[in-house]
C-alpha positions as CSV (number, residue, x, y, z in Angstrom):
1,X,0.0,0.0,0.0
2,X,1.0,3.4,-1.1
3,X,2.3,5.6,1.9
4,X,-0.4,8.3,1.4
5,X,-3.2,5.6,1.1
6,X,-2.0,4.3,4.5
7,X,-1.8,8.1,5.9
8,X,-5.2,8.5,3.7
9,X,-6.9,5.8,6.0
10,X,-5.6,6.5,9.2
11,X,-6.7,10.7,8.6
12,X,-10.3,8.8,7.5
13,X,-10.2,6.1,10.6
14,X,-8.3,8.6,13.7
15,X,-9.6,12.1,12.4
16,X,-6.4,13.4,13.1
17,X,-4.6,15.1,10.6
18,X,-1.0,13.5,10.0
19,X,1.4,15.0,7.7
20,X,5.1,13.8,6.7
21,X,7.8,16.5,7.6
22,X,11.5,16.4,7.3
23,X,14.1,14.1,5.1
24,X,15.0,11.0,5.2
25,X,18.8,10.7,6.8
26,X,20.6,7.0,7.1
27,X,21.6,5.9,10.2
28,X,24.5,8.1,11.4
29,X,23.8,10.5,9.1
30,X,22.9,14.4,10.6
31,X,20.6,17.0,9.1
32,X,21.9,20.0,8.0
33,X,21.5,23.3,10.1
34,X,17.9,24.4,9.8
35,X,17.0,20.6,8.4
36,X,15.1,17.5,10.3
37,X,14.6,14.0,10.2
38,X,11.8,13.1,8.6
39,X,8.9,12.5,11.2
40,X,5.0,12.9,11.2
41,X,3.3,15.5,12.1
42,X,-0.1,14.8,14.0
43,X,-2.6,17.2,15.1
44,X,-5.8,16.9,16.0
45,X,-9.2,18.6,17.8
46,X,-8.3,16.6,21.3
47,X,-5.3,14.8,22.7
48,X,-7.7,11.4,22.6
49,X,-8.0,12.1,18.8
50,X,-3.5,12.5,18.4
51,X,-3.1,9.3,21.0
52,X,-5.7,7.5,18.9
53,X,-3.6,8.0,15.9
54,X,-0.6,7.7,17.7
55,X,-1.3,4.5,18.9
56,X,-2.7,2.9,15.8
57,X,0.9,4.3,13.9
58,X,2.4,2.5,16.6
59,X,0.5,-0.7,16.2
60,X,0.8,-0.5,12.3
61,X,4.7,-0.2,12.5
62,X,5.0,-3.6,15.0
63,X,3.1,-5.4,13.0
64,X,4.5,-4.5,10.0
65,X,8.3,-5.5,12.4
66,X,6.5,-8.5,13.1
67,X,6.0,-9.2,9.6
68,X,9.8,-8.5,8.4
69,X,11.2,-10.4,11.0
70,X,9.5,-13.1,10.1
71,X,10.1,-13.1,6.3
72,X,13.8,-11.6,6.3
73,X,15.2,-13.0,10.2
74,X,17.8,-11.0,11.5
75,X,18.0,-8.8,8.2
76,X,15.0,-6.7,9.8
77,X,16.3,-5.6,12.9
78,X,18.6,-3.5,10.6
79,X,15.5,-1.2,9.9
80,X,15.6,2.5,9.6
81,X,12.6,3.9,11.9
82,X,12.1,4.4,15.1
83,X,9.1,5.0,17.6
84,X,9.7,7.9,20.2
């Protein structure tokens, strides 16, 4: 599935809105003065609506670990997102 189709049906599903920001860096990499790493940006008309989609991106990405790990072994812990 297409990254905006995912971000598509979890707008539609959370009613938060939830926006990419930032570039993508590899690991070790640092973003240039006045750059970021890419992250989302999720806002929302309560806190309950931006921990609902919070915790469904959360849920989303460990499956989607899950998943890897079991198709590619130790090849998937090498991955290049993080949840904070």
């Amino acid at each position: 599935m297409r990254e905006q189709d995912t971000i598509s049906q979890l707008t539609e599903y959370t009613k938060a809105a939830i926006t990419t920001r930032g570039l993508y860096y590899p690991p070790g990499k640092q973003p240039k003065e006045g750059e970021r790493k890419l992250h989302l940006l999720i806002e929302g008309t309560s806190m309950a609506v931006v921990d609902k989609a919070v915790n469904e991106i959360k849920r989303l990405l460990t499956e989607a670990t899950a998943a890897a790990m079991e198709r590619g072994g130790d090849r998937a812990l090498s991955g290049r997102y993080s949840v904070v």
